[in-house]
C-alpha positions as CSV (number, residue, x, y, z in Angstrom):
1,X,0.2,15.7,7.5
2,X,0.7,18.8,5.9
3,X,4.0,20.2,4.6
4,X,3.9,23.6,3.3
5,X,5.9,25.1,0.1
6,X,6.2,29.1,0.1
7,X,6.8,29.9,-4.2
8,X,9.3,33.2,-4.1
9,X,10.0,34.0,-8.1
10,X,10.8,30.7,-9.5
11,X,12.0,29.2,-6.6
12,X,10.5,26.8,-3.7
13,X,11.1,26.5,-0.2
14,X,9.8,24.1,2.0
15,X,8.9,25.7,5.0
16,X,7.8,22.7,7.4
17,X,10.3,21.7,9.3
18,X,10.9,17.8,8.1
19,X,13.5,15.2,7.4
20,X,12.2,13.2,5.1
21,X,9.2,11.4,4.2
22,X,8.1,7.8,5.0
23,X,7.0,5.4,1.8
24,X,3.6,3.5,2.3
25,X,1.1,6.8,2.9
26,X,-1.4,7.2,0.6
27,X,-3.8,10.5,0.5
28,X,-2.1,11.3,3.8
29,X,1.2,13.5,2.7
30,X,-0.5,16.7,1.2
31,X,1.3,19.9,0.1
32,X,0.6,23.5,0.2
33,X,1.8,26.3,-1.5
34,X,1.5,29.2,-0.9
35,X,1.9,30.9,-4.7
36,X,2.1,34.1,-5.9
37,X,-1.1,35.4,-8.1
38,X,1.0,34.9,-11.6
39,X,1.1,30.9,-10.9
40,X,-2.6,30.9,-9.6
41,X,-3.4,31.9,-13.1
42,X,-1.8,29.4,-14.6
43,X,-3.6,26.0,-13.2
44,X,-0.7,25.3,-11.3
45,X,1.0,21.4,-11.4
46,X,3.3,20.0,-8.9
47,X,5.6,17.7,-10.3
48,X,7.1,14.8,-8.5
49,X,10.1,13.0,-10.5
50,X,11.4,9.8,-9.3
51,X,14.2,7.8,-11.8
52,X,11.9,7.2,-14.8
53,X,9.0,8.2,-13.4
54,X,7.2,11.5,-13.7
55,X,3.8,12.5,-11.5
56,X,2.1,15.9,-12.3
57,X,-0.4,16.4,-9.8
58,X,-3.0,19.8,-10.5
59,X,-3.2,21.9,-7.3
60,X,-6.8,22.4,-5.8
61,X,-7.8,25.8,-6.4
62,X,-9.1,25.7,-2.8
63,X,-6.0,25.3,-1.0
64,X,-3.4,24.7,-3.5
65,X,-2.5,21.3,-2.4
66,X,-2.3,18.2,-3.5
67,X,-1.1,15.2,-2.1
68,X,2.1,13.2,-2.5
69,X,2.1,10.3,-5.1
70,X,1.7,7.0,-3.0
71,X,3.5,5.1,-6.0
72,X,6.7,6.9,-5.2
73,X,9.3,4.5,-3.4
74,X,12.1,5.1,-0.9
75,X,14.7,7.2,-2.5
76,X,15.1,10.4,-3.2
77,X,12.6,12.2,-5.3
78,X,12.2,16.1,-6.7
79,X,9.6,18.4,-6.2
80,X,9.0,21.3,-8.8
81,X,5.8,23.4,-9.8
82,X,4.7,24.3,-13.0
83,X,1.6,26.3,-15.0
84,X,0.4,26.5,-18.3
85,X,-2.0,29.1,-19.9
86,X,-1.7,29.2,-23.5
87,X,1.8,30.1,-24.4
88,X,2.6,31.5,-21.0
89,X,4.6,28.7,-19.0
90,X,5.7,29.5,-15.6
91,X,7.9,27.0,-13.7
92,X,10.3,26.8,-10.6
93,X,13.1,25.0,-9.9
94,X,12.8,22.1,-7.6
95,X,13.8,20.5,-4.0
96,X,14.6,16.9,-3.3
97,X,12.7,14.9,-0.7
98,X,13.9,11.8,1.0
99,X,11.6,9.2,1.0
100,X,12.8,6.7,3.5
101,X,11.2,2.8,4.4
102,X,8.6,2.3,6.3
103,X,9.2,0.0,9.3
104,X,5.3,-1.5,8.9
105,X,5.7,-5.6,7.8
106,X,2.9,-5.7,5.3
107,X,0.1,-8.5,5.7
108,X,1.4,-9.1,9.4
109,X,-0.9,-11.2,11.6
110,X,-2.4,-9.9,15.0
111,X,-1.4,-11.5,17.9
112,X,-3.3,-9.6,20.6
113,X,-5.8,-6.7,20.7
114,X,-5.1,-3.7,22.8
């Protein structure tokens, strides 16, 4: 699944239409921006901040994407990009995402095969 962030100036926009987000996925949620040449310069970082917990993430230079942090947990969590070269910093300002529950019962037992 693919949710794609458009970069204007310092500011982000998610531009797939979505809700929220379901905990549980892992390497499944990925992210692309689309970023303007100054932040391509910069080895752009997403960075995903949940309560205490901060995951910076470095963007594939083939696709700018990366994928969202499996160890984040329902709630709501902020997105933000960020790039470093030298003393240059560029950063944005960030979107919340609403991670809700997922409805799978973990270590469930099969009962019948379809």
């Amino acid at each position: 699944m693919e949710i794609l962030v458009r970069v204007v100036n310092q500011k982000l926009k998610i531009r797939t239409d979505m809700r929220h987000i379901v905990s549980g996925t892992k390497q499944f949620v990925r992210f692309i921006f689309d970023i303007p040449d100054q932040f391509a310069a910069l080895a752009p970082h997403a960075q995903f901040v949940q309560g205490e917990n901060i995951y910076d993430v470095e963007l594939s230079s083939n696709d700018w994407g990366c994928y969202l942090p499996w160890e984040l947990n329902t709630g709501v969590c902020t997105l933000s990009l960020y790039g470093i070269d030298g003393d240059i910093i560029g950063t944005t300002d960030c979107v919340d995402l609403q991670i809700i529950k997922s409805a799978i019962i973990p270590d469930a037992e099969t009962i019948a095969e379809v």
